[in-house]
N, CA, C and O atoms as a GROMACS GRO file, in nm:
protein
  276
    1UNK      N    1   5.980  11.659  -6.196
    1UNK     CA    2   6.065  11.575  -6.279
    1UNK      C    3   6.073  11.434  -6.221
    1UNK      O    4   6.045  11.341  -6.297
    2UNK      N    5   6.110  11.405  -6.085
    2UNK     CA    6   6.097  11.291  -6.019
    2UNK      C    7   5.960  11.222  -6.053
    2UNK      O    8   5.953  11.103  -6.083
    3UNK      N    9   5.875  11.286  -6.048
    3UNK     CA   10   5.710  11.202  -6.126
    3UNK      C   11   5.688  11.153  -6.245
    3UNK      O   12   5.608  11.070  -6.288
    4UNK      N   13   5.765  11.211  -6.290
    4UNK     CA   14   5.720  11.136  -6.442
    4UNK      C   15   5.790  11.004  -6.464
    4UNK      O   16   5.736  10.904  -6.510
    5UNK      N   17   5.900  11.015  -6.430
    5UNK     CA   18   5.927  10.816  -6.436
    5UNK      C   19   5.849  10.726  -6.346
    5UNK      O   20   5.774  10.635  -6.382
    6UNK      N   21   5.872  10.757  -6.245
    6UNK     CA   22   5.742  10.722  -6.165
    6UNK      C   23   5.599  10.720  -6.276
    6UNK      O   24   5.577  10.601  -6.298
    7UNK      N   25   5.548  10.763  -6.314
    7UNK     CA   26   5.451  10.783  -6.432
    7UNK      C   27   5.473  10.685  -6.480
    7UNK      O   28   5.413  10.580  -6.457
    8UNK      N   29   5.598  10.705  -6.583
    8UNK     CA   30   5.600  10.651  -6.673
    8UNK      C   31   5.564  10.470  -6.660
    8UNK      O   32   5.480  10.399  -6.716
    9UNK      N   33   5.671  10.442  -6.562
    9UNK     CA   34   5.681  10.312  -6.485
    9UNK      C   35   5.540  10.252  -6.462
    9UNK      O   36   5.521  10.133  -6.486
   10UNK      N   37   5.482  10.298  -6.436
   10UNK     CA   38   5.309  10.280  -6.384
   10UNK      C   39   5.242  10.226  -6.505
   10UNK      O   40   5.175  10.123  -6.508
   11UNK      N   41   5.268  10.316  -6.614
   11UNK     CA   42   5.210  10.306  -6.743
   11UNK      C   43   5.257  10.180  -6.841
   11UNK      O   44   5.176  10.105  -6.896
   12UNK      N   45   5.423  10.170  -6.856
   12UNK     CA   46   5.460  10.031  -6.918
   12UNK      C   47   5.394   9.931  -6.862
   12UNK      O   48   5.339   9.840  -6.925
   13UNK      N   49   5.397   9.945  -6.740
   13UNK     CA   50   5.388   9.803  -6.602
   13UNK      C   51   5.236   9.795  -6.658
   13UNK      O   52   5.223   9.679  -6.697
   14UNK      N   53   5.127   9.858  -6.677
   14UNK     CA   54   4.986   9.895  -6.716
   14UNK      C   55   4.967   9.808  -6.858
   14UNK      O   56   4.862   9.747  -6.878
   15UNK      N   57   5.046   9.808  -6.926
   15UNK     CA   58   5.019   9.780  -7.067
   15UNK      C   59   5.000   9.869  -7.159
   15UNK      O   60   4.976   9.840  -7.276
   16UNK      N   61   5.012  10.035  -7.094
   16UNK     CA   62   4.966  10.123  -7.202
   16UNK      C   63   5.065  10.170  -7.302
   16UNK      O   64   5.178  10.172  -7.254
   17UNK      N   65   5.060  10.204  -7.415
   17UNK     CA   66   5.134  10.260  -7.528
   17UNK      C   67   5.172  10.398  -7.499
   17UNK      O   68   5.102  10.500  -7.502
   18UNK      N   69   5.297  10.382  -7.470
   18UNK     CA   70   5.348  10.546  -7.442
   18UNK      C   71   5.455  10.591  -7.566
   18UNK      O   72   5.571  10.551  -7.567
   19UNK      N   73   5.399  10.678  -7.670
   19UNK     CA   74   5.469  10.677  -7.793
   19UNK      C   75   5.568  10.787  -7.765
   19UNK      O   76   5.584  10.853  -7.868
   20UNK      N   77   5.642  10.833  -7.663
   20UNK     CA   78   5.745  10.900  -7.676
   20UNK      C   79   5.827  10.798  -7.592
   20UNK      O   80   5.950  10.796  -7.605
   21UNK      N   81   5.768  10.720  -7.514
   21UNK     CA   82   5.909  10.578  -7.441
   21UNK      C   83   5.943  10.492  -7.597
   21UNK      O   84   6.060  10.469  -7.627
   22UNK      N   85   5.874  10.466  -7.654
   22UNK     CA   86   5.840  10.417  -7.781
   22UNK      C   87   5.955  10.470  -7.886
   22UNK      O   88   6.040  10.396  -7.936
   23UNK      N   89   5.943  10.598  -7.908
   23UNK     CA   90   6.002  10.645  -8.004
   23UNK      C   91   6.207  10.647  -7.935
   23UNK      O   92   6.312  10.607  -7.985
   24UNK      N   93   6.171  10.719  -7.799
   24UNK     CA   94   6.316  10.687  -7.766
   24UNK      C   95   6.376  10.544  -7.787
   24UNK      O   96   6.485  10.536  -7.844
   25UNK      N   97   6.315  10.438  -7.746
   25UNK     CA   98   6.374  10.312  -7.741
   25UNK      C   99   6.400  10.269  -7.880
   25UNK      O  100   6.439  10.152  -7.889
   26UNK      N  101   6.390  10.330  -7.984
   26UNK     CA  102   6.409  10.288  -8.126
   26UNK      C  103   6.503  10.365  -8.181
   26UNK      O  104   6.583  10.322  -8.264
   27UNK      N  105   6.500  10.468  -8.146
   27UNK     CA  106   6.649  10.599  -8.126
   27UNK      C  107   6.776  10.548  -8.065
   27UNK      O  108   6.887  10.556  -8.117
   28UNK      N  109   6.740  10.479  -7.917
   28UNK     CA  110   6.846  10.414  -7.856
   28UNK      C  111   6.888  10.268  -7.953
   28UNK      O  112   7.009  10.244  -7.962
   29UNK      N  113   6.846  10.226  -7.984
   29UNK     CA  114   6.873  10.109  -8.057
   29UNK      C  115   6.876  10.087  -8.205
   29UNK      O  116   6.891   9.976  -8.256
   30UNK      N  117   6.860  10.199  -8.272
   30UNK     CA  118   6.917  10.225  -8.424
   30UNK      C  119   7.081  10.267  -8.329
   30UNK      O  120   7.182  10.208  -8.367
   31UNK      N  121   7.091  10.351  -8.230
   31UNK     CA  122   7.232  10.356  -8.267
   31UNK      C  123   7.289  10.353  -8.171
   31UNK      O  124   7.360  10.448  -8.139
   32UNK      N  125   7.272  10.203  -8.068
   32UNK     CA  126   7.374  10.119  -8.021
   32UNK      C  127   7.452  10.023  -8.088
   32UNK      O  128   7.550   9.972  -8.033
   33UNK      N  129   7.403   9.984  -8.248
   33UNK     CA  130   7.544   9.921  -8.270
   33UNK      C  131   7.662  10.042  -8.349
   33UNK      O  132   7.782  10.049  -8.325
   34UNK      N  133   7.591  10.120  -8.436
   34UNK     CA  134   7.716  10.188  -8.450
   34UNK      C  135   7.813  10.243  -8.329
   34UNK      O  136   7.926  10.288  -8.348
   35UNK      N  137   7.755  10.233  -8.215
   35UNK     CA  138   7.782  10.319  -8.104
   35UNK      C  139   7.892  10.198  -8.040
   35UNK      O  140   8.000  10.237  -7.998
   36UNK      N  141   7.865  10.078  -8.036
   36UNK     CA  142   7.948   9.942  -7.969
   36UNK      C  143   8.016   9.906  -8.084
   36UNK      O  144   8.090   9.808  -8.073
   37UNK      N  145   8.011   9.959  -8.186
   37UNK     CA  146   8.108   9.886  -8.318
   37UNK      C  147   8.261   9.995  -8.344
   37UNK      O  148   8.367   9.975  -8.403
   38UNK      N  149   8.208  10.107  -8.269
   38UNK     CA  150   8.320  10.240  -8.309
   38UNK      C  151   8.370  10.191  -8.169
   38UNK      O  152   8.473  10.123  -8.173
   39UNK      N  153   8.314  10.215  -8.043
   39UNK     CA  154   8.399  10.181  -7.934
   39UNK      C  155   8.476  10.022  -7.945
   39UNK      O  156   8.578   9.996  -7.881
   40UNK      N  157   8.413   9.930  -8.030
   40UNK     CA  158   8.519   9.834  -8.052
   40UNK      C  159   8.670   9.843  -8.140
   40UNK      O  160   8.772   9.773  -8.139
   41UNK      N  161   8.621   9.984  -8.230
   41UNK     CA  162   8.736   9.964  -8.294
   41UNK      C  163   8.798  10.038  -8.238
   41UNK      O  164   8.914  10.049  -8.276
   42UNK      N  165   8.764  10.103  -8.151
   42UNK     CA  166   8.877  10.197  -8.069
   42UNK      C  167   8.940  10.140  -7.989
   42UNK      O  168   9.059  10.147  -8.016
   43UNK      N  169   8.918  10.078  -7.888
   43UNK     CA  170   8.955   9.977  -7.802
   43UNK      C  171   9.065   9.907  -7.883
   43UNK      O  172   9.180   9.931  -7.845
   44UNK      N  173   9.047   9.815  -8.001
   44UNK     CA  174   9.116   9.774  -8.077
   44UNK      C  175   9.256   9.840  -8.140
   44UNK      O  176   9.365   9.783  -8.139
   45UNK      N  177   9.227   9.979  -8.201
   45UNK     CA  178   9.342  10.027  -8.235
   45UNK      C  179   9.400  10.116  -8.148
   45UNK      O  180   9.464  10.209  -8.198
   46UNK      N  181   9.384  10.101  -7.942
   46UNK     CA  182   9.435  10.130  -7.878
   46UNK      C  183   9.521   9.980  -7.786
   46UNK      O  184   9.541   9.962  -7.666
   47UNK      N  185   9.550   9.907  -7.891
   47UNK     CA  186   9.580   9.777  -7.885
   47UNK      C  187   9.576   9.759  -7.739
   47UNK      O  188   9.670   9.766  -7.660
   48UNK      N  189   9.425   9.731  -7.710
   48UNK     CA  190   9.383   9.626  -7.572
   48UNK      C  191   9.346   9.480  -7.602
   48UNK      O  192   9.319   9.405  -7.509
   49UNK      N  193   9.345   9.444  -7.711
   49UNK     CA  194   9.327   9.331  -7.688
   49UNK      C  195   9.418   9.211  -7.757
   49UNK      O  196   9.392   9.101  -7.806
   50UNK      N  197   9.554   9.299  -7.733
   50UNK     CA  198   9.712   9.162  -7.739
   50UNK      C  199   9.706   9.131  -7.596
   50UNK      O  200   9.644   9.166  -7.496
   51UNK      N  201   9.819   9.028  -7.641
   51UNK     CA  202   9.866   8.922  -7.518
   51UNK      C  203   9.904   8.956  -7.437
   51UNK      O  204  10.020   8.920  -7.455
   52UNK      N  205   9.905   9.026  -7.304
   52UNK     CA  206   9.982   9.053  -7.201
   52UNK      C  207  10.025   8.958  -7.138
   52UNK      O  208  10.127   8.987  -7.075
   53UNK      N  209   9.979   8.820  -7.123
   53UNK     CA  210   9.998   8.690  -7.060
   53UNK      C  211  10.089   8.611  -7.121
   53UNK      O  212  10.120   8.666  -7.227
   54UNK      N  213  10.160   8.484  -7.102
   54UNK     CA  214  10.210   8.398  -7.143
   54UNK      C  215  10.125   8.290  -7.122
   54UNK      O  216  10.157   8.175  -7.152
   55UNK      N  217  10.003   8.325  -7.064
   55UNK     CA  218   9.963   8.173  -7.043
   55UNK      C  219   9.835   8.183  -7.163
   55UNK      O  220   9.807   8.089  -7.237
   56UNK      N  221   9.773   8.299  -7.166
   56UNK     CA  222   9.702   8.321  -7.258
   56UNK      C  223   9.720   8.339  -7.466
   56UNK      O  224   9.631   8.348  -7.551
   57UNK      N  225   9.879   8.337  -7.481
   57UNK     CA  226   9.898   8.352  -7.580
   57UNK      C  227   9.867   8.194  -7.646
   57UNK      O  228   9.848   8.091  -7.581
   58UNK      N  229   9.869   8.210  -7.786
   58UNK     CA  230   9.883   8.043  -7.868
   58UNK      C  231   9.962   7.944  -7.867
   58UNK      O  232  10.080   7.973  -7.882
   59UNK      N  233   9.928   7.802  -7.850
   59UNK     CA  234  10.029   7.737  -7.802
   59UNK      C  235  10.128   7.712  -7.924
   59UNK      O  236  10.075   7.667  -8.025
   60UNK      N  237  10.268   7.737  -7.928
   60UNK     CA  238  10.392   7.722  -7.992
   60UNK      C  239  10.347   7.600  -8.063
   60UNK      O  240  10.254   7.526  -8.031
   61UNK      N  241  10.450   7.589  -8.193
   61UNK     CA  242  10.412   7.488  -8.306
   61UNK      C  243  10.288   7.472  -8.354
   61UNK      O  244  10.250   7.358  -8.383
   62UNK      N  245  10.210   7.573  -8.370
   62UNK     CA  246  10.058   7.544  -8.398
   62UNK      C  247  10.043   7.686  -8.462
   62UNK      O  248  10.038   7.788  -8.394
   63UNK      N  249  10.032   7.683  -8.680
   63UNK     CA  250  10.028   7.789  -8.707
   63UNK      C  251   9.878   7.794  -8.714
   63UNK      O  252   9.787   7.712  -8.723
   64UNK      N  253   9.894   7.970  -8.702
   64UNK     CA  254   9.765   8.061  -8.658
   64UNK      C  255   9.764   8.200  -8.796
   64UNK      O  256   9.819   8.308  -8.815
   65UNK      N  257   9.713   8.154  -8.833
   65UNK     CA  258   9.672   8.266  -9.001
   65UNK      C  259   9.629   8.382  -8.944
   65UNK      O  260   9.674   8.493  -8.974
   66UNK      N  261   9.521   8.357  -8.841
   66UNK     CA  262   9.423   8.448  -8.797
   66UNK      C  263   9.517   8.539  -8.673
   66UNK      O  264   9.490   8.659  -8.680
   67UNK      N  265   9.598   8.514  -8.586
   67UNK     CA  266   9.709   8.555  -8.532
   67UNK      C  267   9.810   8.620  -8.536
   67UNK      O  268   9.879   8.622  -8.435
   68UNK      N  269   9.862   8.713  -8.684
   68UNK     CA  270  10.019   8.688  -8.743
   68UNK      C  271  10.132   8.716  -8.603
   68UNK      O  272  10.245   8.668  -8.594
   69UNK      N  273  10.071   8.795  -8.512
   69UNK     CA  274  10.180   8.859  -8.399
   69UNK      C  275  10.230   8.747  -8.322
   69UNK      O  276  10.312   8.766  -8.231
   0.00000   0.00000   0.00000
């Protein structure tokens, strides 16, 4: 098992077409954005990303539409 990345590694670095690194890397990347778009909304409706700061919130007298809190 330790050899075959080793392998594999040899072979990208080579220039050769390895159609199962191939096929994974298109698997991985059809579904990293659904995969970073659900962990964003989770994150989100585990409200991490309000103000904990005072220095970071909006500065007073300055309305914010996009803000309502």
């Amino acid at each position: 098992m330790q050899n075959y990345p080793n392998q594999l590694r040899l072979k990208v670095r080579g220039g050769e077409y390895d159609e199962p690194f191939e096929k994974l890397f298109n698997v991985a990347l059809v579904l990293a954005v659904p995969g970073f778009f659900t962990a964003y909304c989770v994150i989100f409706q585990l409200g991490c990303f309000e103000y904990f700061s005072n220095a970071l919130k909006p500065a007073h007298g300055i309305e914010w539409p996009v803000f309502p809190n």
